[in-house]
C-alpha positions in Angstrom: 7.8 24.8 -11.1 4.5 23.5 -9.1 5.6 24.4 -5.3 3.7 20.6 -3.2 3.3 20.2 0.5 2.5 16.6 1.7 1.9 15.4 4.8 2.0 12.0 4.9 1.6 9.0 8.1 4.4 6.0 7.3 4.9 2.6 8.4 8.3 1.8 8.0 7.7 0.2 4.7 7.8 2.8 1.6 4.1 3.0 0.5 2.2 4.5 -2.3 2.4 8.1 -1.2 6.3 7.8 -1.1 6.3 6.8 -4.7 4.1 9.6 -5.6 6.4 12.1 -4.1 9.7 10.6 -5.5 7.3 10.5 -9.4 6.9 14.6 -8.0 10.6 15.2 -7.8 11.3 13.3 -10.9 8.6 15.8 -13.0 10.3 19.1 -11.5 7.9 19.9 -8.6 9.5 21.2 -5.5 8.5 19.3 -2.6 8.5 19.6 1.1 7.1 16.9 3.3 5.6 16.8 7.2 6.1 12.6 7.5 4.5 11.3 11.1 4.4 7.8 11.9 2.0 5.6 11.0 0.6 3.4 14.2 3.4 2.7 16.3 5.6 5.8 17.2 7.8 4.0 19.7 11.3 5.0 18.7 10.1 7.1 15.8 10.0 10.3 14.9 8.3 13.5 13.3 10.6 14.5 10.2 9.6 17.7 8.5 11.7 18.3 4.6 11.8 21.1 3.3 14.6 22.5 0.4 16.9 23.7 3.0 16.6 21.7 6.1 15.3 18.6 8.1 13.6 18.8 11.0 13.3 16.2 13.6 10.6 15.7 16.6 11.2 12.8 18.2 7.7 10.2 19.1 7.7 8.1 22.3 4.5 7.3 23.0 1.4 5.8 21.2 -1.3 7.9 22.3 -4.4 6.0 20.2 -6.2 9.0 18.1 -4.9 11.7 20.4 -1.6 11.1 18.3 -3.6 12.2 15.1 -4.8 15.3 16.8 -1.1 16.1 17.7 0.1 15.3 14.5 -2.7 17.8 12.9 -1.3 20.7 15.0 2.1 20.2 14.3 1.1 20.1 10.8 -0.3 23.2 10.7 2.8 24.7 12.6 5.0 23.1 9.8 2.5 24.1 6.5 2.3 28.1 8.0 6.5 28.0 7.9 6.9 27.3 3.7 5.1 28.6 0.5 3.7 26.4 -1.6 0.3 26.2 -4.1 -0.8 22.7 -3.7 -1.4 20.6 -0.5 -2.0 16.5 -0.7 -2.4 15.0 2.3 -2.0 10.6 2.5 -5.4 10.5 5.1 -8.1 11.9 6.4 -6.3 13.5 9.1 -3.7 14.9 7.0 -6.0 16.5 4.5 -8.1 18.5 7.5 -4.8 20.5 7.9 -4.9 21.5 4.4 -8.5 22.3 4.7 -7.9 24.1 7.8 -5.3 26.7 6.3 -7.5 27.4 3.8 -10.9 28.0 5.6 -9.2 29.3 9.3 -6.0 30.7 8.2 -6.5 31.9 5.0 -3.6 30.5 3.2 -3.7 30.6 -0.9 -4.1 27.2 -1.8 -4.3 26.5 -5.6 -5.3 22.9 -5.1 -6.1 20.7 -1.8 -5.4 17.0 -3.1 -7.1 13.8 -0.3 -4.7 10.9 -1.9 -6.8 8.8 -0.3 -5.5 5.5 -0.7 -6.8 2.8 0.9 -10.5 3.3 3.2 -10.4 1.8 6.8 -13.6 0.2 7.9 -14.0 0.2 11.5 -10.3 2.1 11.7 -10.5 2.0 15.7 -13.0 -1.0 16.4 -14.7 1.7 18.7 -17.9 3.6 17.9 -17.0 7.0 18.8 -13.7 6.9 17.5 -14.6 5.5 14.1 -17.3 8.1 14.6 -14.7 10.9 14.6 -13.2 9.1 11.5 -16.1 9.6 9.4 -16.3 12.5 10.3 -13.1 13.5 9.0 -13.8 11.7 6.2 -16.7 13.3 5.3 -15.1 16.8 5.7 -12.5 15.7 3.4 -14.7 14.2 0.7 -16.6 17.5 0.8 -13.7 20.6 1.0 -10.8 18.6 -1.2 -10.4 19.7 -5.0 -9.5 16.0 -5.9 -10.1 12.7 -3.9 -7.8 9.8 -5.0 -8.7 6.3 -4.2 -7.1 3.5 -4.9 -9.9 0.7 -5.5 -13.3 1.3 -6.7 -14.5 -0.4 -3.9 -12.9 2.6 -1.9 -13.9 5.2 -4.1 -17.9 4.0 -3.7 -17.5 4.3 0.0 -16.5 7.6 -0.6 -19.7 8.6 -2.4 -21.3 7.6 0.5 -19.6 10.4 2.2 -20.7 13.1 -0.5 -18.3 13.3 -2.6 -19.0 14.2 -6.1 -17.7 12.3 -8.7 -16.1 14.9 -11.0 -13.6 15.0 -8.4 -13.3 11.7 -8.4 -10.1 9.5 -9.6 -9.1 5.7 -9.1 -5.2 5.7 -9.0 -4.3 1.5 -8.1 -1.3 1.3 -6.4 1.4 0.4 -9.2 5.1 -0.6 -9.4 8.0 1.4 -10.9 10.8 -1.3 -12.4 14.4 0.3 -12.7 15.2 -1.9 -15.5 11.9 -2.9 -17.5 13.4 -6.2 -18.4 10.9 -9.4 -19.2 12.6 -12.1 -19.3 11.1 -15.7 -19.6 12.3 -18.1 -16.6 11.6 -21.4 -15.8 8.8 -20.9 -12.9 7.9 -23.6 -10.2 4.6 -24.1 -8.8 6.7 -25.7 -5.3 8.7 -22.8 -4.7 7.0 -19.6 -2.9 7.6 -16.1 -1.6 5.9 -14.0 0.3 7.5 -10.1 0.8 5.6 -7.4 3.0 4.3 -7.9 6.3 3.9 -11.0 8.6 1.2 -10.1 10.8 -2.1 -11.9 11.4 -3.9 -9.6 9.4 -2.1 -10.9 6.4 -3.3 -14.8 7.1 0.3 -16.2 5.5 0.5 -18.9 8.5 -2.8 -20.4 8.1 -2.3 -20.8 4.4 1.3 -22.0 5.0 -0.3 -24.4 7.4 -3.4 -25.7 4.9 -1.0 -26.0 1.8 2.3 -26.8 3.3 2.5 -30.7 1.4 2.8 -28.2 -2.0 5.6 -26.4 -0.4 9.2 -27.1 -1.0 10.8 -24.2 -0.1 9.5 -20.8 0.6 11.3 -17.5 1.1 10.2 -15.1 3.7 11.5 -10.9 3.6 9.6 -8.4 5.5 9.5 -8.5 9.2 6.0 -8.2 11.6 4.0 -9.8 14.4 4.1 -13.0 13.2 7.3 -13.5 11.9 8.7 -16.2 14.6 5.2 -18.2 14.2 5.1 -18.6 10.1 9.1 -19.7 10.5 8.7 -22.2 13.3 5.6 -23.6 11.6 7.9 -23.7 8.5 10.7 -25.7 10.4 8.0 -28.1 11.6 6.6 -28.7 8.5 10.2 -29.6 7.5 9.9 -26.4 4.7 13.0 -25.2 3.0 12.8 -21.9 4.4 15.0 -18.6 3.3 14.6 -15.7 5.5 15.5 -11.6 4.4 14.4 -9.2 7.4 13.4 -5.7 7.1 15.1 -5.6 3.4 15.0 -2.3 1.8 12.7 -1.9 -1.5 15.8 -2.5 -3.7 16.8 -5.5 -2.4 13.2 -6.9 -2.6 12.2 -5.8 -6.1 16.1 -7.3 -7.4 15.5 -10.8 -5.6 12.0 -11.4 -7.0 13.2 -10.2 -10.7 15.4 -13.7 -10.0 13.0 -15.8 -8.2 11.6 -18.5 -9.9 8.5 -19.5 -8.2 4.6 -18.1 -7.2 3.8 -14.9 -4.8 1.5 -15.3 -2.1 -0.3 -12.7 -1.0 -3.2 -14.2 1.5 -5.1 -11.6 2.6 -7.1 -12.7 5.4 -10.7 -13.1 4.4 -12.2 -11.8 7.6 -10.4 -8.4 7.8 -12.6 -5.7 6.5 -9.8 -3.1 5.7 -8.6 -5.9 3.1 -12.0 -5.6 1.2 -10.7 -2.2 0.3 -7.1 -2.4 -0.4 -5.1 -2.5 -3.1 -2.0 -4.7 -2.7 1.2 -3.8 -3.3 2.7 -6.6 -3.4 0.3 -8.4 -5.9 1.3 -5.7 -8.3 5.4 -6.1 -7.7 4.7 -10.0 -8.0 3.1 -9.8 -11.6 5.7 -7.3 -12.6 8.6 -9.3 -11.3 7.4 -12.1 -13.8 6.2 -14.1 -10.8 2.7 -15.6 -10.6 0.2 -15.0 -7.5 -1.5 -17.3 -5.2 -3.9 -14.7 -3.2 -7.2 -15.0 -1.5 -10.2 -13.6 -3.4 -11.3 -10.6 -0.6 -8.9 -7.7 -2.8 -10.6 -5.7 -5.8 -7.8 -6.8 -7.9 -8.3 -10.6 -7.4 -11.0 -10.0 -10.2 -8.4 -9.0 -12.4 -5.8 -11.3 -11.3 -8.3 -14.5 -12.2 -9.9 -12.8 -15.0 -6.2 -12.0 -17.0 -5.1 -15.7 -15.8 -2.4 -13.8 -13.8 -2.2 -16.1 -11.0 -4.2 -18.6 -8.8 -7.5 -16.8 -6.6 -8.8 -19.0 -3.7 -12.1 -18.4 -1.9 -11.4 -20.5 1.1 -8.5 -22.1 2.2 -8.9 -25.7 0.8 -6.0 -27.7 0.4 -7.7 -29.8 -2.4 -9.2 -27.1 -4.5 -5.8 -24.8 -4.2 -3.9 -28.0 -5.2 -5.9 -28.5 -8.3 -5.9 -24.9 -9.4 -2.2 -24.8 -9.5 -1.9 -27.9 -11.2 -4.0 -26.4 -13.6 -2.3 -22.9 -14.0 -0.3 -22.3 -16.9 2.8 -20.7 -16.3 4.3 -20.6 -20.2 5.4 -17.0 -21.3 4.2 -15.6 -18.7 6.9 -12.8 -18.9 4.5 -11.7 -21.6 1.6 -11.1 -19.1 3.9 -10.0 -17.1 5.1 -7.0 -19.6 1.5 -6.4 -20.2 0.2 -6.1 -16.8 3.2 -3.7 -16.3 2.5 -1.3 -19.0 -0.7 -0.7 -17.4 0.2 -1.1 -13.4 3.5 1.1 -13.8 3.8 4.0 -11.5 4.5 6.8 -14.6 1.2 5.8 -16.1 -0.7 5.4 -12.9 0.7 9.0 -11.6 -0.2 10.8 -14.9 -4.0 10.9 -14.7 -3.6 13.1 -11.4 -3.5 16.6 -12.4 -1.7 18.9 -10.2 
């Protein structure tokens, strides 16, 4: 049995390096986990898993990148406690400590494993903090026995940071279905959902506010910084608006199997991190059976358009959106749908890294 650390940073929403570890514990590895949160610590806390207990440090304050320095000494503390023969680590920051036992400490480490995920451009908006970043980054890219990225976009600005392509992989964040079911349903191009994060960032008021005449009715689950805005704009718009807050992954995965309309997934086209992301969402949409109206800045938009898996806007124009989903054809597509999942599933995805 493969004995895995991770240390991982975590929004409140499950992301890819959740899935990977729950894929881990499914294949037989035993797993122990340093989890710090992601961002915002207000109210949050440290949680260390290991076989045999859970630790807890509780997180008041958001401290900017003095909170990833913390985090990278209680880390440390945490990895020198357990056995184990191969380290991943979900960022930059979290790698360093793996890299750190090896080279200060000494610790037998079979296999140090950067699952890098998504890169951050300008992380900080500050030039000697992103400084530090790249810094980090580069270290990483040059000590870690595998660097995972997500897009090739990503894994390119990696090679910029010297890392060598044989130990180089592109995992794209995938979806796991409970019940790989494909069922043909009557889809309508007025009837829209959008599941993740409401934030700025994420540009779903201004394209609820450009294409709200095509709307009848849209359904809103997630929660974020511009939750009250997209629903009030909604309500004056005179929208048919459903709204699920801070649902679990379950509940989100069940409702879209039975939705019968389009995904939207508007990335905004002026956020730079978004050139290098691979969404989520767009990949639960598809595999739900539900067809996605997303802004062209994400890698997989080129798929998306190319495999006639949804609607890909350049700019937000009411006219040329209007005519594109006019012009989509939605008929069987439960069968793309069953196609793009036998490639974008999580057990397929998972098995080309190897521990």
């Amino acid at each position: 049995m493969k004995r895995i650390f991770i240390i991982s940073h975590s929004s409140e929403i499950q992301g890819p390096i959740d899935y990977y570890r729950k894929y881990l514990k499914k294949n037989d590895c035993s797993v122990s986990i340093v989890e710090h949160p992601l961002d915002n610590y207000r109210g949050r806390a440290t949680v260390f898993y290991n076989q045999n207990e859970t630790i807890k440090i509780k997180r008041s304050n958001s401290l900017g990148i003095l909170n990833l320095f913390i985090d990278f000494f209680v880390s440390v503390r945490f990895s020198l406690k357990i056995d184990f023969t191969i380290f991943i680590g979900a960022n930059n920051f979290d790698v360093l400590a793996g890299i750190f036992l090896r080279k200060i400490f000494r610790k037998r480490i079979e296999k140090i494993i950067y699952f890098g995920s998504d890169f951050s451009e300008d992380r900080f908006n500050n030039l000697l903090l992103d400084k530090i970043y790249y810094g980090v980054e580069f270290i990483c890219c040059r000590y870690a026995d595998l660097v995972i990225s997500n897009t090739k976009r990503a894994e390119e600005k990696r090679f910029n940071f010297g890392l060598k392509k044989e130990k180089s992989i592109i995992v794209p964040n995938g979806v796991l279905l409970e019940k790989e079911e494909f069922q043909d349903k009557e889809l309508r191009k007025d009837n829209f959902i959008f599941a993740g994060s409401v934030t700025r960032e994420h540009g779903l008021y201004e394209l609820v506010e450009t294409i709200h005449p095509l709307i009848k009715k849209l359904v809103l689950i997630g929660y974020g910084d511009d939750w009250d805005r997209v629903v009030n704009l909604c309500r004056a718009k005179n929208i048919k608006i459903e709204t699920y807050f801070k649902k679990d992954h379950g509940f989100v995965i069940d409702y879209m199997k039975k939705f019968d309309g389009v995904g939207l997934a508007p990335y905004n086209l002026h956020s730079k991190w978004t050139y290098y992301c691979s969404p989520l969402k767009v990949s639960e949409y598809i595999a739900c059976g539900l067809p996605v109206l997303m802004s062209s800045l994400p890698e997989i938009a080129g798929h998306v358009k190319e495999n006639c898996l949804g609607v890909v806007y350049s700019e937000l124009d009411y006219n040329n959106i209007k005519r594109d989903l006019k012009m989509f054809d939605i008929e069987n597509f439960h069968l793309k749908s069953q196609e793009f999942y036998r490639i974008y599933n999580q057990h397929n995805l998972y098995s080309k890294i190897k521990l």
